[in-house]
N, C-alpha and C positions, 0 to 999 in steps of 0.2 A: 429848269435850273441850267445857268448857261456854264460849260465845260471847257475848260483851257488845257489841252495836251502840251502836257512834258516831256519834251525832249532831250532839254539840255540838262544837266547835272548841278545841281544848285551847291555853293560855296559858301562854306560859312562864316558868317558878317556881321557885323557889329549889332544891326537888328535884332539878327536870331539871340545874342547875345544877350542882350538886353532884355528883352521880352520873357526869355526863357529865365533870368536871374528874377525879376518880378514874379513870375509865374512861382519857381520855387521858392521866393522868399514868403510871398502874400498864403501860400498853402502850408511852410510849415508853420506861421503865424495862426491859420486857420487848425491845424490839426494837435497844436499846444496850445488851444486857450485854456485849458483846465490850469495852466503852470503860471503863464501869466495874469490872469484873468479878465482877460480884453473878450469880448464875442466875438467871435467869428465874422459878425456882420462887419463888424469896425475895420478887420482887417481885408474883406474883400472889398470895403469901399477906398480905404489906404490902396489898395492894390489898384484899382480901376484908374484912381484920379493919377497913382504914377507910370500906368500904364500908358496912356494918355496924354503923359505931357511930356514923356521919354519918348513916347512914338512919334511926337511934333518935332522934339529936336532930334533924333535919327530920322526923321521923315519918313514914318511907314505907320503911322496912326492919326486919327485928329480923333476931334470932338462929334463931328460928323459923323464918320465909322462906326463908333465907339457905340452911337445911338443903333446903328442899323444895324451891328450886331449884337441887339438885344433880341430874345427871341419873346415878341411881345407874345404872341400864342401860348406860348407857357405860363407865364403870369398871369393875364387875364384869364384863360381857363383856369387855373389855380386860385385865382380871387371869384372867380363865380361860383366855384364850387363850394369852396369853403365858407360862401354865405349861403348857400341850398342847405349843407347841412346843416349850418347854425340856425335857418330856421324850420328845420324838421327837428333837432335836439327836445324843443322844448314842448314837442305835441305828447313825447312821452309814447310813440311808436318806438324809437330802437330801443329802449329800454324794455318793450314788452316783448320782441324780436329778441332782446337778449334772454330774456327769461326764461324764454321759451325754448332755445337753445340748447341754457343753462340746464334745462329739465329734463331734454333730451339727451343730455353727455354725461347725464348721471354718474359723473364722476372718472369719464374714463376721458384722461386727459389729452392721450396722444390722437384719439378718435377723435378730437374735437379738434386739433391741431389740421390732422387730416383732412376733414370737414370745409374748415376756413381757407385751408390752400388748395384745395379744389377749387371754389368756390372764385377765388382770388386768380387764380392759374385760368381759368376757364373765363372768366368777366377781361381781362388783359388780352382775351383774344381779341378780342374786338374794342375794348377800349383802352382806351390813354391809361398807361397803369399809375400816373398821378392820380387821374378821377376815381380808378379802382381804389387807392389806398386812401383818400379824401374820404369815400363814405365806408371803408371799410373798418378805418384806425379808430374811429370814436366808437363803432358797434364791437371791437373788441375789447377795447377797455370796458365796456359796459359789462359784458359778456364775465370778462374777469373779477372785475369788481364783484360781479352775482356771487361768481363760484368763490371768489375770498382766496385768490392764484394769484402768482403774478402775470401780467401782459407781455411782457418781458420777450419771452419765448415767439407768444403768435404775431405780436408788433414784426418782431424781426422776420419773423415767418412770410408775413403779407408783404410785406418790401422786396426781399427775396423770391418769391413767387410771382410777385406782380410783374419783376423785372424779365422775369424767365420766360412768361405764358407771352409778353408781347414782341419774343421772338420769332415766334411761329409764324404768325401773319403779315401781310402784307402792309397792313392800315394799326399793326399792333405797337410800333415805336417809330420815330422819325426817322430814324439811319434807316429802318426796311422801306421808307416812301423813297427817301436819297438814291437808296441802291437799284429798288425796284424802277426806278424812273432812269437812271442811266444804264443799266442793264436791260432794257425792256424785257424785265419779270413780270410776268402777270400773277393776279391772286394764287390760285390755284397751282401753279408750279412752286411758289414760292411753301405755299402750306405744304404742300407733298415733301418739299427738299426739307423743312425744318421744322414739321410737326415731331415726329419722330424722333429728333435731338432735343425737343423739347419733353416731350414723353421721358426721354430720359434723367432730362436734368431733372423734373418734378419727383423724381422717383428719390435719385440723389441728395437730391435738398432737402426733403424729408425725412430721410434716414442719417443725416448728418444731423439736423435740429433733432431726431429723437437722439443722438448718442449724445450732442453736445446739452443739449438740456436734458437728460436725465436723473439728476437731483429733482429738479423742476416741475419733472413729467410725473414724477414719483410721486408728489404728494396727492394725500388723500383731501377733495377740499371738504372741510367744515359743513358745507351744506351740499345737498344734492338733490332734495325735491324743492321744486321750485313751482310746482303747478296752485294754479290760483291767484299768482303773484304777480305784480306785473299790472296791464290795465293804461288804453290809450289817453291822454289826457284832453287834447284834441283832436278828435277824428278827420271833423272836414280838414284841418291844414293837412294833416299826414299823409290821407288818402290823396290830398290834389297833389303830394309833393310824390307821392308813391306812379300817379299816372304821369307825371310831368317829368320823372325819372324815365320811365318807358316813351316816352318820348322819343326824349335825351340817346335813350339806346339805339331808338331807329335814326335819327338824324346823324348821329357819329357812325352809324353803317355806312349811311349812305351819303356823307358831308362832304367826300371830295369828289362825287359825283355831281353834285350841288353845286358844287365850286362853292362851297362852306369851309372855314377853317372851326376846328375845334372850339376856341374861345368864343365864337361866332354862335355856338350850338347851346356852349353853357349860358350866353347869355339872353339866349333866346327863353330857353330855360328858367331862368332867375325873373326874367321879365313876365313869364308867364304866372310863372309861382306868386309874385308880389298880387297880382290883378284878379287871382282866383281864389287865394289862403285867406281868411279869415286872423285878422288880430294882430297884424306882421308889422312890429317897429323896425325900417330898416335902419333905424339908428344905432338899434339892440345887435341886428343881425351882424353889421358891419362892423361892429366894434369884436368881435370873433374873427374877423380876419385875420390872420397874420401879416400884417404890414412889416414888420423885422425879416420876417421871412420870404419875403417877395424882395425886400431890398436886397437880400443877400443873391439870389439871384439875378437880378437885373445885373450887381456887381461884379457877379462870376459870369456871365453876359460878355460885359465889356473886358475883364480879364483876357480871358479865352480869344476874344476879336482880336483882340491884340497878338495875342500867339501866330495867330492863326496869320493873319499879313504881314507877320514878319517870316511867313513861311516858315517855322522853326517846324512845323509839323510834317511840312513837305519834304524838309532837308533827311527829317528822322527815316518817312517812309519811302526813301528812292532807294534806300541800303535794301531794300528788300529783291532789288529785280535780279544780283546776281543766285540770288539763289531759287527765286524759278527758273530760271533761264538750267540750272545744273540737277535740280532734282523739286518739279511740283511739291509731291504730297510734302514734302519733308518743307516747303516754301509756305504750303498751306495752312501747316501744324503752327508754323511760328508767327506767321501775318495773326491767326489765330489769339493766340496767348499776347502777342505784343499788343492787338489793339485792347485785347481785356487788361491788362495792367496800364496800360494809357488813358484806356477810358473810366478806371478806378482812379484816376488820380485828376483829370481833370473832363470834361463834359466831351459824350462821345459825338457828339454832331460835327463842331469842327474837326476833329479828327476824321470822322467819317468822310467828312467835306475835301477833304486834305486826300484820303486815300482815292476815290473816287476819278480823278483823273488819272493819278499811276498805274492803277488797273487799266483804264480806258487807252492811256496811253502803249502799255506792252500789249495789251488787244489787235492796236495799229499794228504792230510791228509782229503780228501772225503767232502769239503765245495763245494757249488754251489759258483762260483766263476765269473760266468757269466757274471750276474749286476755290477759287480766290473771294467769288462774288460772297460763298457759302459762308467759306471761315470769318470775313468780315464783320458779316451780320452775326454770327455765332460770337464772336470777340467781342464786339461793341457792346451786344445785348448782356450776353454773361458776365462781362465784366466788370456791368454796372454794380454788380452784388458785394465787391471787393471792398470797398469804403461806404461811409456812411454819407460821401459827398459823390457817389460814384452814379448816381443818377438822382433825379429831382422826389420819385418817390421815395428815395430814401431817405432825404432831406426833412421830408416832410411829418416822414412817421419819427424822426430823431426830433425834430423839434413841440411833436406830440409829447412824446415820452417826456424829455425836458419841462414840458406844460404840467403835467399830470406831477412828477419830480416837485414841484414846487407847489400843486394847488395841495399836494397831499402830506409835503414838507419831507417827503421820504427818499432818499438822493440815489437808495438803489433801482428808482423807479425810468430812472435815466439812459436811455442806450446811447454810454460815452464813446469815444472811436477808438478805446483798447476794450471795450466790450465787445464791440464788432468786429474787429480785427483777430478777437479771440475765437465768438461764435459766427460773424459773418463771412469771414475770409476765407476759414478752410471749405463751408461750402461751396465759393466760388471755386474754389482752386478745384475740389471734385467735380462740379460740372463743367469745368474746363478740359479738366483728365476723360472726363465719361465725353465726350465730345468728342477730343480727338480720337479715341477707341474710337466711337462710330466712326467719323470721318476716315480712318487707316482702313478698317473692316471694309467699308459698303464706299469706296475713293472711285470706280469704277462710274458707279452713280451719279456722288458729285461731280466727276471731272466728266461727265456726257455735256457736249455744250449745248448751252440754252436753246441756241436758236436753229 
């Protein structure tokens, strides 16, 4: 990734201006469609096209751009995926995994809560926590459905979690490849600095989903043995899509050694599954795609592109240097929390993208820049938990719910964005608090430089 240092103090222009009124007009268009009744998709594509043709006439965008910053890797792994499990759905394997579950949690709800964000926290170490919530959000509904609960809770659980576990690792979200690859952080330093704020935040997150679903957690379900139930409908598919998953697992270990990109892996994946499964109409599988939902991203793509060359992100993060220059930790604390309310409101990668020379740049200029690399990654990742547009896995388990909301005609089935804002946001905000405790505590640590 090629790096431009800032040195000069960016002014603010008609660009930024511009970009940045799109930006907030197309989001709060996207975060009141319950009032107007537009989707969300309609107005991130409204958003893109006048991003777009605003950035032609201020001269800081084309059509060109617009395309390259799409992050095709995200889509396409997100379309391979979501056709592996459309055709594992129907072998009638996650429904007997959920049974079995189901059997196992005998009713004790918040163990099962527990259970799945483990589960979810630990699989996001090492994978793309999109792929984690892709095959984990239909095995919960399953899971729910059994127990006669709502998914409500664990939906939001796995987004949350997923978002949290792949801050730990190096290869666990795209800001840690961004950071890790301009900082030259290796694996293993990187886990050591941020396993442990992770460890924390899964504690946090936990205990907040049990205070904030506690109605929720309380009920007794209806059923509780479930043994005997259940039963694979086809085995050969399940089983090849079960090895072909493990695969998947080792390839995404070792994909950037490969020089593999992720969507690379999934479709290796999907290819392989088609040629060895028994009975697979991909006409059936592909029609389970989310095509709305990949649009909406590609659109929030080209939105963000836009932001991002009109430097509006750049102009925001240069206010930060006087206050490392007069007091770190307290410089730390706030790079911190600012990139997690930025990266809740709009996609943390160009942000990320954005902060990533500033650091490099007071680096030049002989600042300990250390703690800075930390809080980033801690910002970015955590912060994605804040909105339900605040990372892609979250997008995804919201437009699960919405699915489910409608196959079931039941609207409380739905995670709207004052649902989240209700139960998502204050989690974030406590592992943003339990973070910077660690970081104030153990600052010593963080601020030893890397190299």
């Amino acid at each position: 990734m090629e790096t431009n240092i800032i040195t000069e103090t960016l002014v603010w222009n008609n660009q930024m201006a511009v970009s940045a009124i799109i930006l907030v007009a197309t989001f709060i268009g996207i975060f009141t469609e319950g009032v107007h009744g537009f989707h969300r998709t309609k107005f991130a594509m409204g958003g893109a096209a006048l991003m777009i043709i605003f950035g032609q006439i201020f001269d800081f965008y084309s059509p060109a751009l617009a395309v390259e910053s799409i992050d095709w890797n995200v889509v396409f792994l997100l379309g391979g995926m979501m056709t592996i499990v459309a055709i594992m759905i129907p072998t009638g394997g996650f429904q007997n995994l959920a049974y079995r579950i189901a059997d196992y949690s005998r009713g004790r709800l918040f163990l099962l809560m527990v259970l799945l964000g483990t589960a979810v926290t630990a699989i996001s170490l090492l994978l793309d926590n999109v792929t984690t919530v892709v095959i984990f959000g239909p095995l919960i509904v399953l899971i729910c459905q059994a127990l006669k609960v709502s998914p409500i809770p664990y939906l939001l659980g796995a987004a949350l979690l997923s978002d949290t576990g792949g801050v730990a690792t190096l290869v666990g979200d795209p800001p840690n490849l961004m950071i890790g690859s301009a900082a030259n952080i290796d694996f293993n330093t990187f886990l050591i600095h941020m396993g442990g704020i992770v460890l924390v935040a899964w504690a946090a997150i936990l205990y907040a989903q049990k205070w904030l679903f506690r109605k929720e957690l309380a009920v007794t379900p209806s059923q509780q043995d479930f043994s005997g139930q259940g039963g694979i409908k086809d085995k050969h598919t399940w089983y090849a899509s079960v090895v072909v998953l493990g695969i998947m697992v080792v390839l995404f270990i070792f994909h950037h050694s490969m020089g593999w990109e992720p969507w690379f892996v999934a479709a290796i994946g999907l290819t392989l599954l088609v040629f060895i499964g028994r009975n697979i109409e991909l006409d059936e599988s592909f029609e389970d795609v989310e095509m709305t939902l990949l649009m909406f991203f590609i659109s929030l793509f080209v939105v963000v592109g836009g932001v991002e060359h009109s430097h509006f992100l750049e102009y925001l993060g240069q206010y930060i240097r006087p206050f490392v220059e007069s007091d770190l930790l307290l410089a730390s604390i706030l790079l911190m929390w600012m990139a997690a309310i930025l990266s809740a409101m709009i996609d943390n990668i160009p942000f990320t993208a954005a902060m990533v020379p500033i650091i490099l740049g007071m680096e030049q200029q002989g600042i300990n820049v250390s703690p800075l690399w930390w809080s980033l990654a801690i910002g970015v990742g955590m912060g994605g938990n804040g909105t339900h547009l605040g990372s892609t896995a979250n997008v995804f388990i919201v437009t699960l719910s919405e699915r489910l909301a409608k196959d079931t005609g039941d609207p409380s089935m739905q995670i709207t964005p004052g649902l989240w804002f209700r139960k998502g946001t204050p989690a974030m905000l406590l592992t943003l608090l339990t973070s910077s405790i660690v970081m104030w505590i153990f600052f010593d640590f963080f601020s030893t430089p890397i190299h």
